[in-house]
Steps between C-alpha positions, in 0.01 A plus 500: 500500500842415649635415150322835353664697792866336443433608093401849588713604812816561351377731242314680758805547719673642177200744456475569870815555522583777247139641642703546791740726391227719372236526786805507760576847388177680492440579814834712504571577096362804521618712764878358424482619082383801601779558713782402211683764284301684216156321641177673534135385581437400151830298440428328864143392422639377158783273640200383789278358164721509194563147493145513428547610159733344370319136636172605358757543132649210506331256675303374152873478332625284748193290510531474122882464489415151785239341230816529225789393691384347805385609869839391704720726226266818552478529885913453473530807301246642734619431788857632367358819405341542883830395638656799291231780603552396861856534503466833330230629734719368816802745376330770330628823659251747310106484425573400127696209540248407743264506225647337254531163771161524608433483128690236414347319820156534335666403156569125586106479462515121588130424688306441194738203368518338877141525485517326206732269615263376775231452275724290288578249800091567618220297359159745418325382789808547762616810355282703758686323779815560310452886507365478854900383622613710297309789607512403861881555502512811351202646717781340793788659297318850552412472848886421599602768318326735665621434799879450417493784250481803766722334786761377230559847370471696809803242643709439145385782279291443223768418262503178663171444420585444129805317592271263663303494160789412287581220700157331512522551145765252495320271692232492275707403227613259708166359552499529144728211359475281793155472629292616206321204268548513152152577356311242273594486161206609284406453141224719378452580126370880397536734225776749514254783511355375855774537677551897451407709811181599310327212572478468852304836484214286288336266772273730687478335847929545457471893416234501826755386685794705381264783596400326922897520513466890451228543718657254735875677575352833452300462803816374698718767412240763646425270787891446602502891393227630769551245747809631668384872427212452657694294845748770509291853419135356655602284776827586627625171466890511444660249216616248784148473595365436122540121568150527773319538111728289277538205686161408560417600157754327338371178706156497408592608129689196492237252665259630210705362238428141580132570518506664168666259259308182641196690437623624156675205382308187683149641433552732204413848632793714426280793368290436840827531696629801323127708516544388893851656526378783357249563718762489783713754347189745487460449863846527573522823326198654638631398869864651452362798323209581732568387823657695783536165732847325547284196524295526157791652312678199613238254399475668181890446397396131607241492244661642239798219544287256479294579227808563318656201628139284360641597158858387531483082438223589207610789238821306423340194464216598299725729239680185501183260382366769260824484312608238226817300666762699186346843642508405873823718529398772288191514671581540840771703429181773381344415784792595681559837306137625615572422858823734475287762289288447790747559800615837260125607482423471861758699631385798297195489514508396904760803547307770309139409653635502824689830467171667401228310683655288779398152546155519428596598156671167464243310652228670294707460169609108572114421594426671140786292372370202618183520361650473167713233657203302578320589131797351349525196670148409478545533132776182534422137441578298796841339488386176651312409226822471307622160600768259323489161364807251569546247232758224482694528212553110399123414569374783234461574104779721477382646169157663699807716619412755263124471390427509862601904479199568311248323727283757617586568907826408462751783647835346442689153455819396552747208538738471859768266390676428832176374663363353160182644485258714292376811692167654382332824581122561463182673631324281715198682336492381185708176553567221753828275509285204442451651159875583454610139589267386242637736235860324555393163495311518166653245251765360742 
C-alpha cells in the first residue's frame, strides 16, 4: 500500500491541485462577475460553470491525444493552458475576458489522462485503492477551499484567488518532471480500426458506465446548487456559518470511500456498492427537500456526501477495467465528458425546478431520476468479475500471444515490458487463470 500510495500521490497532488483553483472560487465567482463591466445574471452564471463546457468537449481529445503521444506530454500542455486561463481571469477587467479564462481554465481538460496515468502505475486489483488516494485528496482539496476561498477574497480580492491558481499550476508541473514515474512501457497489438473513439462506445457495461457518470455529477451539481440556497433562504444560516453542514459532511463522505472500494474491489460488489449509494442519495434528497429541521436537513447533506463519496474510488476504476489497455485514455476521457455534460445538466435543470417548485421539486425529480439510476445499474455486469491474469514473459509460449484473443472470456491481453510480464483480462465467468496459464504453457 505504501509503494501504491508513493506511485499515486504525486499525480493526485497535480490533480488536487489544479482542483483547487477551481472549487476555491465558487463560493465567491458569482457575486464578483456579476459585479464586472458589461456583466449580467446570465454572463455571471456562465463564467460560475463555463469551464464546464468546454471540459465536458475536450476531455475525450485529450484523453485520446495521451494514448498517441504519451500521458506526461498531455497534462504539460494542460497544465500550460490552465496556467494561461488563470492569468487571464486574475487580470480581466470586463465580464468577457473573464470568460474567455474561465474557458480556457476548463480547456486544459487534463483529469481523464491522470486518471489514466494512475491506472497505468495501478495493478487491476489495487486500482480501487489507487482512486481511493486519489479521490481522498481532492474530496480534502474541496473542503480547504471552501474555507480559504471566502476569507481570501474578502482580505485580497478575488483576483488573488486566480493568482493563487496560476501558481499552484506551476507547482504541479513541478511535481510533474521530478516526482512523477515514468509509466510502464506497453506493447499491445490491435487493428487500426480499434483504436477510433467509436469503439469504446461498443462494450456495454463501458456505455453503462459513461451513462452512472451522468447521473452521478448531475446529482452534485443540484445538490451543491440547493444546499447553500436552502442554508441561506430556509435557515438563516449566513455563508461563514455553511462550514456547521460541510465539514461534517465532507468527513463522513470521505470515511465512506474506504468502505466502498474494499467492498467493491476485495469482494467484487461494485454494482452492490453503487445501488447502495444510490439509495443514500434518495434519502438525502428527500431529507433536504422535505424537511424543515436544521438537524435532518443537515443529516441529509451528510448522506448525500457520502453516497456520492461511495462512488468516487469505483467509477474510475471500473471504466478503467472495462476498457482494452490502447483505449484506456480514450475511454476515460468519455467518461469524463459525461460527468461535465453532467455538471452542465444539473445546473439547469436544478435552477429551473427550483424556480418553479422549490425544493421539493428537486427532491421529487432526483428521486424519479434515481429510479432510472438504479434501472440502469442493475442492468450492469459486476466489475469484479473482471479480474486479470499476470504471466511471466520468459516462462510462457510467446506465440499463444495472439490465439489467446479469440479464447472465449478473454477481455483483453497485453505485454508490460518494464516488469516483463504478460497481463491478461477475462471474465471470471466463463474462465479461470488456471485455464489461462495452461493456454501459455502449451507446447513449451
Amino acid at each position: 500500500m505504501v509503494k501504491l500510495a508513493k506511485k499515486v500521490m504525486p499525480l493526485s497532488l497535480i490533480i488536487s491541485l489544479r482542483f483547487f483553483g477551481l472549487f476555491i472560487v465558487l463560493s465567491v465567482l458569482s457575486q464578483y462577475a456579476l459585479g464586472m463591466k458589461y456583466s449580467d445574471a446570465f454572463l455571471a452564471g456562465t463564467a460560475v460553470g463555463g469551464y464546464a463546457l468546454t471540459q465536458a468537449i475536450l476531455q475525450t481529445p485529450f484523453g485520446l491525444l495521451s494514448d498517441k503521444i504519451g500521458r506526461k506530454k498531455t497534462i504539460l500542455i494542460g497544465l500550460l493552458i490552465f496556467i494561461i486561463g488563470s492569468i487571464i481571469c486574475a487580470i480581466a477587467n470586463n465580464i468577457y475576458i473573464l470568460l474567455l479564462g474561465r474557458f480556457l481554465q476548463g480547456s486544459g481538460a487534463i483529469g481523464s489522462v491522470i486518471t489514466a496515468m494512475i491506472a497505468d502505475l495501478s495493478k487491476e486489483e489495487e486500482r480501487a485503492h489507487a482512486m481511493a488516494i486519489m479521490g481522498m485528496v481532492i474530496a480534502m482539496t474541496f473542503a480547504a477551499a471552501m474555507i480559504a476561498g471566502p476569507l481570501m477574497a474578502g482580505y485580497f480580492g478575488v483576483s488573488s484567488l486566480f493568482w493563487l491558481t496560476a501558481l499552484l499550476a506551476i507547482l504541479a508541473l513541478t511535481i510533474l518532471f521530478t516526482s512523477v514515474p515514468e509509466p510502464p512501457k506497453i506493447i499491445h497489438t490491435y487493428m487500426q480500426e480499434e483504436a477510433k473513439v467509436k469503439n469504446v462506445f461498443k462494450d456495454k457495461d463501458l456505455v453503462r458506465m459513461y451513462i452512472t457518470f451522468l447521473f452521478h455529477s448531475s446529482t452534485m451539481t443540484i445538490a451543491f446548487f440547493i444546499i447553500p440556497i436552502l442554508l441561506k433562504h430556509k435557515f438563516g444560516i449566513e455563508p461563514t456559518g455553511f462550514w456547521k453542514v460541510y465539514l461534517p459532511a465532507v468527513i463522513f463522505g470521505i470515511l465512506a470511500m474506504g468502505p466502498a472500494a474494499v467492498i467493491g474491489e476485495k469482494y467484487a460488489k461494485g454494482k452492490e456498492v453503487f445501488i447502495v449509494s444510490v439509495l443514500f442519495i434518495i434519502a438525502s434528497f428527500y431529507l433536504m427537500g422535505f424537511t424543515n429541521s436544521f438537524l435532518l436537513f443537515g443529516i441529509g447533506a451528510t448522506f448525500f456526501f457520502i453516497g456520492f463519496n461511495m462512488f468516487e474510488p469505483l467509477l474510475q476504476s471500473f471504466v478503467a477495467r472495462f476498457a482494452k489497455v490502447h483505449q484506456k485514455g480514450t475511454a476515460l476521457g468519455v467518461a469524463n465528458t459525461f460527468s461535465y455534460v453532467g455538471i452542465f445538466l444539473g445546473g439547469i435543470f436544478g435552477g429551473f425546478i427550483y424556480q418553479h417548485w422549490q425544493e421539493k421539486g428537486v427532491a421529487t425529480f432526483v428521486f424519479i431520476v434515481s429510479i432510472f439510476w438504479l434501472w440502469w445499474i442493475i442492468g450492469m455486469k459486476n466489475p469484479g468479475l473482471r479480474k486479470t491474469a499476470y504471466i511471466k514473459l520468459n516462462d510462457t509460449n510467446k506465440a499463444k500471444l495472439q490465439e489467446i484473443k479469440e479464447v472465449n472470456g478473454i477481455t483483453d491481453q497485453y505485454v508490460n515490458e518494464t516488469e516483463g510480464i504478460i497481463v491478461v483480462k477475462y471474465d471470471a465467468q466463463k474462465i479461470n487463470e488456471e485455464e489461462i496459464k495452461k493456454f501459455f504453457n502449451q507446447n513449451l
